[in-house]
C-alpha positions in Angstrom: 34.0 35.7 -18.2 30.2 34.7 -19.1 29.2 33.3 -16.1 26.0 32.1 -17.9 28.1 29.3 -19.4 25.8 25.8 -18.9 23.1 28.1 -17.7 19.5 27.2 -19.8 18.6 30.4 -21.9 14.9 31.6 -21.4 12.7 29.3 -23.2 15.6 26.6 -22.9 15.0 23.4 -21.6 16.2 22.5 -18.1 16.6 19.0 -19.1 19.3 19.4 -21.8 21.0 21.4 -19.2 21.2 18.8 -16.9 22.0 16.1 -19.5 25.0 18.4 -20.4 25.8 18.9 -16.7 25.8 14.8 -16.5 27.8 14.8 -19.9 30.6 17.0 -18.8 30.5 14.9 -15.6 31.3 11.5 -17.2 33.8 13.0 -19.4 35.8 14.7 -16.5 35.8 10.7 -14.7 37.2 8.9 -17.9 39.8 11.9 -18.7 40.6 12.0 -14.4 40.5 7.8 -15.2 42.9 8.1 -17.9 45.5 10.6 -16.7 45.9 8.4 -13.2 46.5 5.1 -15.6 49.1 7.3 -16.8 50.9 8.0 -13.8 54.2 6.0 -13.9 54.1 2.6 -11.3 55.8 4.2 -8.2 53.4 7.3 -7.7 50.7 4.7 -7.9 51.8 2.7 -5.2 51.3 6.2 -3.5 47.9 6.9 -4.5 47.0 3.6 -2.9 48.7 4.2 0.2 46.3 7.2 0.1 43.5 5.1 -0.6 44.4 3.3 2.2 44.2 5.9 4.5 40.9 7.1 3.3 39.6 3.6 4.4 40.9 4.8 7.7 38.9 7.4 7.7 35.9 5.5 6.9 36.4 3.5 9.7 36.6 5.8 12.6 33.0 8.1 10.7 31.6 3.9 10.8 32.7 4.7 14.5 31.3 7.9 14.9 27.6 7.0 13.2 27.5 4.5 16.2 27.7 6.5 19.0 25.4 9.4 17.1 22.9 6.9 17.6 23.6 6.5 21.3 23.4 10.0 21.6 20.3 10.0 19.7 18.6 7.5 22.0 19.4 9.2 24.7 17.7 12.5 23.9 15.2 10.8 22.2 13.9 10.0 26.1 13.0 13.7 26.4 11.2 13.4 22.7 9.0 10.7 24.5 7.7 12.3 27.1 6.8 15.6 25.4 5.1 12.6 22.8 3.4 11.5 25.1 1.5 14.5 26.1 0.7 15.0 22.8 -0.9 11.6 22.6 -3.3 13.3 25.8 -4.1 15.6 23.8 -4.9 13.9 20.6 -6.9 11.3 22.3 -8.6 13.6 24.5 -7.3 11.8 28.1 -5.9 15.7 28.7 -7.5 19.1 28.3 -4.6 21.7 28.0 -4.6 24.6 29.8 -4.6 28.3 28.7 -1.2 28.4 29.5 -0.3 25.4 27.1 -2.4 27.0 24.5 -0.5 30.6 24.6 0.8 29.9 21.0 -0.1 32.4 18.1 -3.2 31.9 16.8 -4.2 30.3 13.4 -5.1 33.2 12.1 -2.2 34.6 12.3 -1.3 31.5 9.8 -4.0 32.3 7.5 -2.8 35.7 6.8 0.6 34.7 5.8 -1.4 32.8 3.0 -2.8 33.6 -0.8 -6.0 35.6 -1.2 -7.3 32.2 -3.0 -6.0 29.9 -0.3 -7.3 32.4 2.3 -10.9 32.1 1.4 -11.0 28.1 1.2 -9.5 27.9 4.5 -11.8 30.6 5.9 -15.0 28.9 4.0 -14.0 26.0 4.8 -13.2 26.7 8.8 -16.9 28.3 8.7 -18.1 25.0 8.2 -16.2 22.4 9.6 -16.3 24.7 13.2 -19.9 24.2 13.2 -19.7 20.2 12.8 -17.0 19.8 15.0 -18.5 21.8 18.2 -20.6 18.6 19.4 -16.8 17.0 19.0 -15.0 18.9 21.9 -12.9 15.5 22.9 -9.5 15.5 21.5 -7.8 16.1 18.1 -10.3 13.9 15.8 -8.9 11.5 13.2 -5.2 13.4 14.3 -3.4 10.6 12.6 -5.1 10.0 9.9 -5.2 13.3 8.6 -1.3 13.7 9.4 -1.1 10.7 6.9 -2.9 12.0 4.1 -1.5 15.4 4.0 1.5 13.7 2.6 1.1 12.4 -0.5 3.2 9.5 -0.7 0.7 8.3 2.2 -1.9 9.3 1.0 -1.6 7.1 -2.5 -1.5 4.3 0.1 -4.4 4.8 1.9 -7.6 3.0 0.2 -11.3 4.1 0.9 -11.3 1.0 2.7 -8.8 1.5 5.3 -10.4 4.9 6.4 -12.6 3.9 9.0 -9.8 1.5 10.6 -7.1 4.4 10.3 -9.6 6.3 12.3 -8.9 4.3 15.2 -5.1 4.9 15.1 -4.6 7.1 18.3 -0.3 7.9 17.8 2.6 6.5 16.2 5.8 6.0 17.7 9.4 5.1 16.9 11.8 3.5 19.5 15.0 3.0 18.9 17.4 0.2 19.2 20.6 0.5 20.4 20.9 -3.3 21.0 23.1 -6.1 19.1 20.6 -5.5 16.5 20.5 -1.4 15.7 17.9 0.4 13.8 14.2 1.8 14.8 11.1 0.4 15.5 7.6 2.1 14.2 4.4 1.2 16.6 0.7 2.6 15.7 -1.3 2.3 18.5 -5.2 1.6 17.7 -8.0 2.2 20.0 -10.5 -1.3 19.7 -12.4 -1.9 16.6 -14.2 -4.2 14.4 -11.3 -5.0 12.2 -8.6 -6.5 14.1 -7.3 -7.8 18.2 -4.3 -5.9 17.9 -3.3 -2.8 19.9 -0.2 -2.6 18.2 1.1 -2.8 14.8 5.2 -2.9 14.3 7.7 -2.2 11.8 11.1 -3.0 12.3 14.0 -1.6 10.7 17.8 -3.0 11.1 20.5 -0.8 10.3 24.5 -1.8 9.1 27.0 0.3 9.6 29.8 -2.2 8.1 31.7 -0.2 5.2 30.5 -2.3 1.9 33.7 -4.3 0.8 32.5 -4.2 -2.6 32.1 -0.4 -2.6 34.1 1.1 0.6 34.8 4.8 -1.3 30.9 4.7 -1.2 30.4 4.8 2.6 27.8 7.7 3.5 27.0 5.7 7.0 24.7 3.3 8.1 22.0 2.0 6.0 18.8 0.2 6.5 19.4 -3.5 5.1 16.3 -5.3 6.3 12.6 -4.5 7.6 10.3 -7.2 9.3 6.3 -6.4 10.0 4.1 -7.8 12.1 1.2 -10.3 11.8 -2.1 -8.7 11.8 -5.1 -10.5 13.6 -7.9 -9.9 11.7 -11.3 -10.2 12.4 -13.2 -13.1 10.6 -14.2 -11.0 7.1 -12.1 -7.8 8.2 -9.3 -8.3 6.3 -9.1 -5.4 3.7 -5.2 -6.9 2.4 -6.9 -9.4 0.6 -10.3 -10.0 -1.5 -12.3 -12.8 -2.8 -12.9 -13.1 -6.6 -14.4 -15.5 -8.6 -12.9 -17.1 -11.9 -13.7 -19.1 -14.1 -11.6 -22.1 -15.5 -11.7 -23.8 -17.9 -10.6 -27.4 -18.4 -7.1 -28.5 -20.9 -9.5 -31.3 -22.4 -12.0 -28.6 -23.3 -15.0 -30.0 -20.7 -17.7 -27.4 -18.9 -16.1 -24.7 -17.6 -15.7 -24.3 -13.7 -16.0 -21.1 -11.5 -13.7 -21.0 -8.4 -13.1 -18.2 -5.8 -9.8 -17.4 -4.8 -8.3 -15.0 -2.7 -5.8 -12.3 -4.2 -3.7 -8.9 -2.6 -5.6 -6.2 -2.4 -4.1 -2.6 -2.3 -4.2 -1.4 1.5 -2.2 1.0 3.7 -1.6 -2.3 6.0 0.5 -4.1 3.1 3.1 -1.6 5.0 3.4 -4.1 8.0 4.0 -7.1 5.4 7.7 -6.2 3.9 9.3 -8.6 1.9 11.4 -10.7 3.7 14.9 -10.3 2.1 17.7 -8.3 3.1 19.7 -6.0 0.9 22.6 -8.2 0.9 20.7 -10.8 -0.7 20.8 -11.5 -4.2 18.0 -10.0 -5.6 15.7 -9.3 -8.8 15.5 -5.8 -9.6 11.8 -5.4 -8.6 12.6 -7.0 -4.9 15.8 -3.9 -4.4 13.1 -1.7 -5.5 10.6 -2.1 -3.4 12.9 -2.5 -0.2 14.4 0.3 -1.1 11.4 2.0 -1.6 9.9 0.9 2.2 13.1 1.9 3.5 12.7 5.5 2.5 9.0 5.6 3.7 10.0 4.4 7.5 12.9 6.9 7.3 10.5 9.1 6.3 8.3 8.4 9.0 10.6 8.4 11.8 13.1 11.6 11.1 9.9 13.9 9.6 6.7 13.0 9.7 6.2 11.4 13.8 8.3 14.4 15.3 6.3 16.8 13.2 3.0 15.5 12.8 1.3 18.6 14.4 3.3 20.6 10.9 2.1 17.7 8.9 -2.0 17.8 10.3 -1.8 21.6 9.6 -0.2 21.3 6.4 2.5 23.8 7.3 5.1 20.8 6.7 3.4 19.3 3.7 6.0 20.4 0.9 4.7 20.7 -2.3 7.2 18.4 -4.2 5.2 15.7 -3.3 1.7 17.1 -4.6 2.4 15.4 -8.0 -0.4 14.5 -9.7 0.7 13.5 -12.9 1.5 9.6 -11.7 -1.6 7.9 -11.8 -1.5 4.5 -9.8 -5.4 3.5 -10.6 -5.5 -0.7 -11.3 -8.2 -2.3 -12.6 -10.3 -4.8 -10.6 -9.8 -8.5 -11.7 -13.2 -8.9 -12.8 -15.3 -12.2 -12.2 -14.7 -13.3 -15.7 -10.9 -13.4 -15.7 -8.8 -16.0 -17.0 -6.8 -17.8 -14.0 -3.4 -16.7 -13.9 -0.2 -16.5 -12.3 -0.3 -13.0 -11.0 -2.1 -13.6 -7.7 0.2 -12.9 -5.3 2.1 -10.4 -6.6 2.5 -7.3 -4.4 0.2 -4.8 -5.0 1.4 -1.7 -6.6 0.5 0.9 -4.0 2.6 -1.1 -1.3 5.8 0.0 -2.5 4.9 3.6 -4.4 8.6 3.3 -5.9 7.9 6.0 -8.4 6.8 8.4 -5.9 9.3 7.6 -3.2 12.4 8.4 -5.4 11.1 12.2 -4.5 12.8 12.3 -1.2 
């Protein structure tokens, strides 16, 4: 038997294999499809008393996704407290001991790496070690770091919301086990010019009903809904929006006019304004999209990237799957002398990152 059958052969193309793969698939469905409208009436009525019990089945996993969570939440009380130690250390408030430090070096690390790799991170330790002696407080810019070691946070992350994400001190998820379940996603800020708030949220609400449109589909609960927070900015702070002028001119072909008007502006913080629907709305393909999209990202952030930040500052959880740099999500600047239009307030494209989100 040639057990290379389907397999690419060297120089092939891994596409065509899995366009074949996805081929063969379709074409075992409608033959499966066809041999089942076959079957004569009474083993039908079988099959559906089969089908019938497979709902079954989806009702007690519905069940057991429930209390998962509950037993989730309740371990996740010992997460929090080791948590919050590491928030001590991060911010500086503790000073571990030797005996909290007996971990194996990072050298160790570095020689598990690339001869090329090995001499940036030595060059570059060389360096930074020098700058960051005067710093002895803390972990600086922990967070921020953590966040753009990951790609799909770092496309979000503009030049300006650098020096406000240098004031984000931890981020934490709680879950809900209440009448409402899901998670909820706090970053804690230290005070700064920008904004009052100590806190910014993100909710998430999960359902665990099985979909009546699509029961056989059932692979547990899903988020369904996300709601943010409102930020309090500063007079002038607010790097969400910016102010551009535009000039107008008049149906009846009078002097022309110039108006400012405030539009989106791509920002990390466009994260804490979600649109408002739920999946069970009726929506336009860009709005399913771009929920979709968010959902993935606070998944993302509460099952990977909070439990592992330290893996994620390091860069020995950064997988390189993400490192794509063949998307390229530059915009151009509405420039003074634009037309007025109707694109305003549309969402700005980094908000979402739909493209680079489908990844996970």
């Amino acid at each position: 038997m040639d057990g290379t059958k389907g397999v690419p052969k060297e120089g092939g193309d891994i596409s065509d294999s899995a366009e074949l793969h996805e081929s063969r698939s379709e074409d075992a469905k409608i033959s499966a499809l066809h041999d089942y409208h076959l079957l004569p009436a009474p083993v039908k009525r079988r099959v559906r008393a089969l089908k019938k019990l497979q709902y079954e089945t989806l009702k007690i996993d519905s069940q057991f996704y429930k209390e998962l969570f509950e037993l989730e939440a309740k371990y996740d009380v010992q997460h929090q407290q080791i948590f919050s130690k590491r928030r001590g250390i991060v911010t500086g408030d503790v000073e571990p001991n030797d005996e909290e430090c007996d971990w194996p070096s990072d050298d160790e690390d570095v020689d598990n790496l690339s001869e090329n790799v090995k001499e940036k991170v030595t060059v570059s330790n060389e360096t930074e070690d020098k700058a960051l002696e005067a710093e002895s407080k803390g972990i600086p810019d922990f967070w921020l770091k953590t966040l753009q070691n990951i790609s799909l946070f770092d496309e979000m992350v503009q030049e300006h919301d650098r020096d406000i994400l240098n004031h984000l001190v931890d981020v934490k998820c709680v879950l809900n086990t209440g009448e409402e379940p899901g998670f909820t996603l706090e970053f804690y800020f230290s005070p700064n010019k920008y904004f009052t708030n100590t806190i910014l949220t993100k909710q998430y609400y999960f359902n665990y009903e099985i979909p009546s449109d699509d029961p056989f589909g059932y692979e547990g609960p899903e988020i369904v809904r996300a709601k943010g927070c409102v930020i309090n900015w500063n007079p002038g702070k607010n790097v969400t929006v910016k102010l551009v002028k535009k000039v107008q001119k008049r149906k009846s072909g009078g002097a022309k006019r110039t108006v400012t008007k405030s539009v989106r502006e791509d920002s990390f913080f466009n994260f804490f304004t979600p649109p408002a629907e739920s999946l069970s709305d009726d929506l336009d393909e860009d709005t399913e999209l771009l929920l979709e999209s968010d959902f993935k990202l606070g998944q993302f952030l509460r099952e990977s990237v909070i439990p592992r930040a330290v893996l994620y500052f390091t860069g020995e959880a950064v997988d390189s799957e993400y490192d794509d740099d063949d998307d390229d999500f530059d915009d151009e600047d509405i420039s003074d002398d634009d037309e007025d239009d109707d694109d305003d307030d549309e969402l700005p494209s980094s908000f979402g990152l739909s493209e680079k989100i489908t990844q996970l």
